[in-house]
C-alpha positions in Angstrom: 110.5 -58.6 -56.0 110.0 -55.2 -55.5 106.2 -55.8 -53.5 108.2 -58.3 -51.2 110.5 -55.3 -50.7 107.5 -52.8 -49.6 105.8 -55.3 -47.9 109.3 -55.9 -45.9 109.8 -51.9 -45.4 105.7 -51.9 -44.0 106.5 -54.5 -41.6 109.7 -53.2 -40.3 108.2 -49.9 -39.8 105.3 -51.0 -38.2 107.1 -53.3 -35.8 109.2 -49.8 -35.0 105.9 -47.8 -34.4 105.0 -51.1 -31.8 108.1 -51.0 -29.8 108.5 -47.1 -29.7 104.4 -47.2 -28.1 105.5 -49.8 -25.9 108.0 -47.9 -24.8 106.4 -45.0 -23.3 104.6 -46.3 -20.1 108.1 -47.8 -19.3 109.6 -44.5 -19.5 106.4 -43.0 -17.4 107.0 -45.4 -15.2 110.5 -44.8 -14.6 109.8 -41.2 -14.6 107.9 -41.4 -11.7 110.3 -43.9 -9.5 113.3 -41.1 -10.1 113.3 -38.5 -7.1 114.2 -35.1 -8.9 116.8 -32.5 -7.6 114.6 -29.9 -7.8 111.3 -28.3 -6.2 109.5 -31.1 -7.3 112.0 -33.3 -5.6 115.0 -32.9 -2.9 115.8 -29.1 -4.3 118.7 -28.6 -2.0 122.0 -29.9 -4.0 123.9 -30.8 -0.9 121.2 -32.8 0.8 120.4 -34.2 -2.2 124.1 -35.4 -3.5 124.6 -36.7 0.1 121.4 -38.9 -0.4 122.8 -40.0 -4.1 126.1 -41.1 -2.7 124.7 -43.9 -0.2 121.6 -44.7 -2.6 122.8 -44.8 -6.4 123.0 -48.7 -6.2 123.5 -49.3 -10.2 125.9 -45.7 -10.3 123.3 -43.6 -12.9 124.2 -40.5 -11.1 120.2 -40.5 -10.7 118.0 -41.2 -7.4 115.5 -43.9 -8.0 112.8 -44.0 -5.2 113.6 -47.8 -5.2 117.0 -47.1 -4.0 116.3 -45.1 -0.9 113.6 -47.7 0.6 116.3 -49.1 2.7 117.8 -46.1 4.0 116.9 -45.7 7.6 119.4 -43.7 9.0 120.4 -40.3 7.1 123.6 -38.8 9.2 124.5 -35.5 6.9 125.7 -32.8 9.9 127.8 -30.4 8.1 131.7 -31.2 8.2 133.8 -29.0 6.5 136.6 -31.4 5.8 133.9 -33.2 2.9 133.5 -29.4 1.2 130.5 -28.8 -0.3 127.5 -26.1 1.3 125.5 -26.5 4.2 121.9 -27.7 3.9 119.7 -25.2 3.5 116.5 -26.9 3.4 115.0 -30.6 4.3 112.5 -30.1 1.7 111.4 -33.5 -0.1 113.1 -35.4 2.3 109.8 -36.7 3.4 110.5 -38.7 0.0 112.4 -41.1 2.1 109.6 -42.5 3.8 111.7 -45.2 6.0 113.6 -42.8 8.2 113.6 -43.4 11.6 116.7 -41.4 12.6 118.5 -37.9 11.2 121.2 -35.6 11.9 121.3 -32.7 10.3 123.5 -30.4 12.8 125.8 -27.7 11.9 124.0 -26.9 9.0 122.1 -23.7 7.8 118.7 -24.6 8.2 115.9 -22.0 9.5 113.1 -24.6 9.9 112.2 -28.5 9.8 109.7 -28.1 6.8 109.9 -31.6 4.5 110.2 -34.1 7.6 106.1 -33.8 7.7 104.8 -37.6 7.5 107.5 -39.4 8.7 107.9 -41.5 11.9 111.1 -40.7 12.9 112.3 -42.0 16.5 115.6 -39.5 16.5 116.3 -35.7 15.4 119.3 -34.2 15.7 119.4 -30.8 14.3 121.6 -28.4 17.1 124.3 -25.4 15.8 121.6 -24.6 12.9 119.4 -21.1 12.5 116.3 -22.4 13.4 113.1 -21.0 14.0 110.4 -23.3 13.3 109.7 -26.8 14.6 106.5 -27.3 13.9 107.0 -29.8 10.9 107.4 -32.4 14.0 103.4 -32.5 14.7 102.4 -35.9 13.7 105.0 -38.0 15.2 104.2 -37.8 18.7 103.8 -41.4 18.5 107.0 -41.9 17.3 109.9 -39.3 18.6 111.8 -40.2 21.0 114.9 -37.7 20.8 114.5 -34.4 19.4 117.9 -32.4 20.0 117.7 -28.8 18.5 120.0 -26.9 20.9 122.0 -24.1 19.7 119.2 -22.5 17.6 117.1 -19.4 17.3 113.8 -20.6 18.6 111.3 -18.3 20.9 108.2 -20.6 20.0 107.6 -23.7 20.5 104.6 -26.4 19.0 101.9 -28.3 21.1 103.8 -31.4 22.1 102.6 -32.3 25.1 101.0 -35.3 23.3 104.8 -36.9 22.6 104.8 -39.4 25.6 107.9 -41.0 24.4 110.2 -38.0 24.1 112.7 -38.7 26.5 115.8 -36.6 27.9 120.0 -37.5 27.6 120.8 -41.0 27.5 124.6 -41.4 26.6 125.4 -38.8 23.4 121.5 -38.5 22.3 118.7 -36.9 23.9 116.0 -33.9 24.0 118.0 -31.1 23.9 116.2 -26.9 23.8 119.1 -25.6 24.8 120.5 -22.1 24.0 117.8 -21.2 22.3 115.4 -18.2 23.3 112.8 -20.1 24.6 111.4 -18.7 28.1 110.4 -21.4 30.7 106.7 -20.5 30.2 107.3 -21.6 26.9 109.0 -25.0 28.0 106.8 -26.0 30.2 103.1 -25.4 28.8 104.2 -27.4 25.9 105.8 -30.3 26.4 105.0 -33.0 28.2 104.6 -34.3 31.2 107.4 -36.6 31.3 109.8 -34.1 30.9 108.5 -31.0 32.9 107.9 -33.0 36.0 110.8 -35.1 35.9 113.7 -34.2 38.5 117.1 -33.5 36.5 120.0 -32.4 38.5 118.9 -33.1 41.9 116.0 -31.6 42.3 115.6 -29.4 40.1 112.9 -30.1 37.1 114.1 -30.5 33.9 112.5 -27.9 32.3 113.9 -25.6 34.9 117.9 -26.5 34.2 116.7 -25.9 30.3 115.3 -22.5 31.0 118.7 -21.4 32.5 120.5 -21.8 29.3 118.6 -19.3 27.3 118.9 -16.1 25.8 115.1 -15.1 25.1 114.4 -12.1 23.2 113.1 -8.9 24.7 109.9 -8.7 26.7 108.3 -6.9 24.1 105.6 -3.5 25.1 102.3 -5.3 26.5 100.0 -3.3 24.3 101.3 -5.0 21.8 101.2 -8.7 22.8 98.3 -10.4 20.9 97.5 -14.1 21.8 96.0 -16.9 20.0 94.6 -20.1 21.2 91.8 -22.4 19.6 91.2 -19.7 17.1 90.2 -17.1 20.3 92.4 -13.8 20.4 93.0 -11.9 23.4 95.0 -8.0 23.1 96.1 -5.5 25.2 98.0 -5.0 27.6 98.6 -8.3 28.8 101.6 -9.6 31.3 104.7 -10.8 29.5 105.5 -14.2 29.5 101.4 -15.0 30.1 100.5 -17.8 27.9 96.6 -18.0 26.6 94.3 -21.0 27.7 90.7 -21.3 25.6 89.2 -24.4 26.6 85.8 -25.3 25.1 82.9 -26.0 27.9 79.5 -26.9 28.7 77.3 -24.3 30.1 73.6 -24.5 31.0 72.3 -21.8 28.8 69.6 -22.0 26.5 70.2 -21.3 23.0 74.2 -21.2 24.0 75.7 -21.8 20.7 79.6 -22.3 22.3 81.1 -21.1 25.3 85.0 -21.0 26.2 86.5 -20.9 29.3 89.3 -18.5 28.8 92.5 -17.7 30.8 96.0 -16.3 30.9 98.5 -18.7 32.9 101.6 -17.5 34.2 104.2 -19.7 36.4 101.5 -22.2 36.7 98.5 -20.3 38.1 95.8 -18.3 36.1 96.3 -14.6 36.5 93.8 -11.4 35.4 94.8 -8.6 33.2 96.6 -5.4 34.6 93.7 -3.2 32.1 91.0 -3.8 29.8 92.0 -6.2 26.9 90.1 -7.0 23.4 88.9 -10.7 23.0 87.3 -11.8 19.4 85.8 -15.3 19.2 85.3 -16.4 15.6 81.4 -17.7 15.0 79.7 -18.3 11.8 76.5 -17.2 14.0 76.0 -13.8 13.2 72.6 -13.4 15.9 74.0 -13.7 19.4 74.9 -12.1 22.5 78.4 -12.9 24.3 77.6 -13.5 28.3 80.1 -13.1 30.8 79.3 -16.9 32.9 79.8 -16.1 36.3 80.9 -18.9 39.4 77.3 -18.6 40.4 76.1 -19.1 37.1 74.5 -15.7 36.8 75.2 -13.9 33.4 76.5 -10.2 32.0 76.0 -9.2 28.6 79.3 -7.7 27.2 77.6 -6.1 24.6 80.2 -7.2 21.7 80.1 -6.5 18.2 79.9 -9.0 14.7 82.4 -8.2 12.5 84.3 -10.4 10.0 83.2 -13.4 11.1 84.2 -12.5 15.2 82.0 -11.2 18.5 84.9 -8.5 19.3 84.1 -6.8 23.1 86.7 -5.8 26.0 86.8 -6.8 29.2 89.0 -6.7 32.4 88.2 -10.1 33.4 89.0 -13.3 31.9 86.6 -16.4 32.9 83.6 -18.2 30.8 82.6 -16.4 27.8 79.1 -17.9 26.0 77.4 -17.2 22.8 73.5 -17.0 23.1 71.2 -17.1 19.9 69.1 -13.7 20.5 66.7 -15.1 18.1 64.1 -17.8 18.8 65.7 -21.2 17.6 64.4 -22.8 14.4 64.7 -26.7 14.7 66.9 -27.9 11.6 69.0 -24.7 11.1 72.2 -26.5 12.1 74.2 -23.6 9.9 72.7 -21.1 11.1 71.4 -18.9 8.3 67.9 -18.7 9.8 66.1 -21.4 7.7 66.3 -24.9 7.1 67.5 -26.1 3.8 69.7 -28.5 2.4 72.6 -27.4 3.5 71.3 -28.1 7.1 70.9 -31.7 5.3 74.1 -32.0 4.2 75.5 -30.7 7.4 74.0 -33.6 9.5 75.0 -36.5 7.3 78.1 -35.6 7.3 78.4 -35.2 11.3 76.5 -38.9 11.2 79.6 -40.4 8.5 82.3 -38.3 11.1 83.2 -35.3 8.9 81.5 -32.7 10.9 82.0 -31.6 14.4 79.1 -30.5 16.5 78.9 -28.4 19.0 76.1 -29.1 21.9 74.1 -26.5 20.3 74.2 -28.1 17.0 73.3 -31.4 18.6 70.2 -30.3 19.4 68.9 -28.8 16.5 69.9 -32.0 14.6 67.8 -34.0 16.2 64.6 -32.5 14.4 62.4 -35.7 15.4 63.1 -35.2 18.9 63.8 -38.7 19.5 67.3 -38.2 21.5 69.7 -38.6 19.1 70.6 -37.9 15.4 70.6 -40.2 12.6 69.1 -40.7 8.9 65.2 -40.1 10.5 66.2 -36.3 11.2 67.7 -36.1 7.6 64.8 -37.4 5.6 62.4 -35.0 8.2 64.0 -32.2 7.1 63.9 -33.5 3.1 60.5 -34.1 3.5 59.7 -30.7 5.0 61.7 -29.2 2.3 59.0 -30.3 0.0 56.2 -29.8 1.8 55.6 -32.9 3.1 56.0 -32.3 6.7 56.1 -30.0 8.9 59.2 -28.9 11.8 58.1 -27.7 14.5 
C-alpha cells in the first residue's frame, strides 16, 4: 500500500513539474503582447492611461498589444475638466502601429519623437512647446494634415517630398502658425503645393504664414554655421541665407566629388559679404579642392586635410571639386592607396545596392575595363590579390 502511495506522490509531482514547464512560453508569450508603462513601453502615465481606457477590452488594468490593433484614431488634447497631467512625451506610441490620425494639442510636448514609423494621414499637435518635428520624415507618403501652430519652432525638416500635405479644409489643415519660423524657412522646405499655391487672394500661402510669426533674433553673422549634405559653410554669412550643396558632374580627371554650393536668399543665390570657411568631409586624404569656374577653367584653393574634411576659405561660392593629386591605382575604390579586399568587398556590395558610388568610384570599379562593373571586376582583383593577375 505504501509503494502505490509513492508511486502516486511521483506521479502527481511529476505531472506538476509538466504543467509548471508548459507554462512558461505561455507566460513569455504574454509577456511580450503586454505594452509596458515604462521606457520600454508608453513611459508617459497620462498618454498611457488615456490609451488603457479605450483599449483594456477584458478590464485587466493592463495594455495588451492585441487590444490596440483597432485603434485608429487617438484624440488625447489636454482638457482640464478630465484632471490628470499633460503629456509630456509620445514616446512608444509608435507601438500602435494602426494610427492614421492624432491630436495631441494643449499638451506639454517639446518634440514629436515616438510617432517614427507610422503612416499617419492627420497631426494635430498646436498650443504645445515644441521644438522638433523631425520624427514626421517617413510619412511623406502618407500626411495629409500636420497642424503644429502655437509652438516654439525656428527649424523646420526637409518635407518638400510630402506631396499630399494639404492646407485648411473645414476645422483641419496645415497649420505653422505662430511659431518662429522665418519665411525662408517656410518656403525651402515644404512643398510645392503649398508654397506656390495662392491663399488669400493673391497672396502665397507661405507668405500669409510667415506674417504670423515671432522668429527669434537675427543672430551675429560670424557666428552662423550652416550645414547641408554633410558640407559646412562659416562666417559671416547673411541672415536668413539658407545653404544649397548639390552633388555634380564635372569633367575633371581624377575628380573624386564635386558640389555645387550656394547660399539662397528670397529665391535667388547670393555671395558672401567676406571670406567664409567651407569643410567638405572625404575619406580621400590625397586631393586638391578646385574652384570650377563657368568656363570650366580651375583654381586651386589650397585647403587643408583634417579630421576627415578639406577645410579652405573663400569669398565665392560656386563648384567646388576634389582632385586625386596622386596617379590613380585601378581597384582602390577606398582609397587607401592599394588594392585589397576591402576594395573587394566595397564593389560587391555597390553590385547587391548597399553601396553608393560616386563617378569616381565607378571607374576604378570597373578594373577589367569592359564599361561596367559586375562579378568579372571582383574576381580580377581576387585574382590579382594572389598573384594571379596583374591590374594595370
Amino acid at each position: 500500500m505504501k509503494a502505490i502511495n509513492f508511486k502516486r506522490s511521483i506521479f502527481a509531482i511529476f505531472m506538476i513539474a509538466v504543467i509548471l514547464l508548459s507554462a512558461i512560453p505561455i507566460r513569455a508569450s504574454a509577456a511580450e503582447d503586454i505594452i509596458t508603462n515604462d521606457e520600454n513601453g508608453i513611459p508617459d502615465n497620462t498618454l498611457y492611461n488615456y490609451i488603457l481606457s479605450i483599449s483594456d477590452s477584458n478590464n485587466d488594468g493592463i495594455i495588451q498589444r492585441s487590444e490596440t490593433e483597432d485603434i485608429r484614431y487617438l484624440l488625447c488634447g489636454y482638457n482640464s475638466d478630465f484632471g490628470g497631467e499633460k503629456i509630456a512625451t509620445l514616446k512608444g506610441l509608435n507601438n500602435l502601429q494602426n494610427l492614421v490620425i492624432i491630436e495631441v494639442d494643449y499638451n506639454a510636448l517639446t518634440s514629436l519623437e515616438g510617432i517614427e514609423g507610422l503612416n499617419l494621414w492627420e497631426i494635430r499637435a498646436s498650443n504645445n512647446e515644441l521644438v522638433d518635428i523631425s520624427a514626421v520624415k517617413g510619412m511623406d507618403a502618407s500626411l495629409y494634415y500636420l497642424d503644429v501652430q502655437c509652438n516654439n519652432l525656428s527649424k523646420l525638416p526637409n518635407m518638400t517630398g510630402f506631396s499630399k500635405l494639404k492646407t485648411a479644409a473645414m476645422y483641419i489643415g496645415t497649420d505653422f502658425m505662430y511659431n518662429k519660423l522665418t519665411y525662408n524657412e517656410l518656403y525651402y522646405n515644404l512643398p510645392s503645393q503649398l508654397t506656390d499655391l495662392e491663399y488669400v487672394g493673391d497672396t502665397p500661402w507661405v507668405e500669409f504664414q510667415s506674417r504670423y510669426q515671432s522668429p527669434d533674433p537675427i543672430p551675429d553673422p560670424a557666428d552662423i554655421k550652416l550645414n547641408a549634405n554633410g558640407v559646412f559653410v562659416e562666417g559671416l554669412i547673411i541672415p536668413d541665407a539658407i545653404l544649397q550643396v548639390n552633388q555634380v558632374s564635372v569633367d575633371l580627371e581624377d575628380a573624386v566629388v564635386a558640389y555645387d554650393i550656394n547660399l539662397i536668399r528670397d529665391h535667388e543665390k547670393i555671395q558672401p559679404d567676406s571670406e567664409i570657411t567651407i569643410s567638405i568631409p572625404s575619406e580621400y586624404s590625397d586631393c586638391d579642392v578646385f574652384w570650377v569656374k563657368d568656363d570650366g577653367t580651375k583654381v586651386n584653393m589650397n585647403a587643408e586635410y583634417a579630421d576627415g574634411k578639406y577645410i579652405f576659405t573663400t569669398d565665392h561660392l560656386s563648384v567646388y571639386a576634389l582632385v586625386r593629386k596622386s596617379a590613380t591605382l585601378l581597384g582602390d575604390v577606398n582609397g587607401d592607396g592599394k588594392i585589397g579586399i576591402d576594395d573587394a568587398t566595397d564593389i560587391q556590395k555597390y553590385i547587391v545596392g548597399i553601396y553608393d558610388f560616386s563617378d569616381y568610384q565607378k571607374r576604378l570599379s570597373d578594373v577589367d575595363k569592359n564599361g561596367k562593373i559586375g562579378v568579372d571586376d571582383v574576381t580580377l582583383i581576387q585574382k590579382h590579390m594572389a598573384g594571379l593577375a596583374v591590374i594595370e
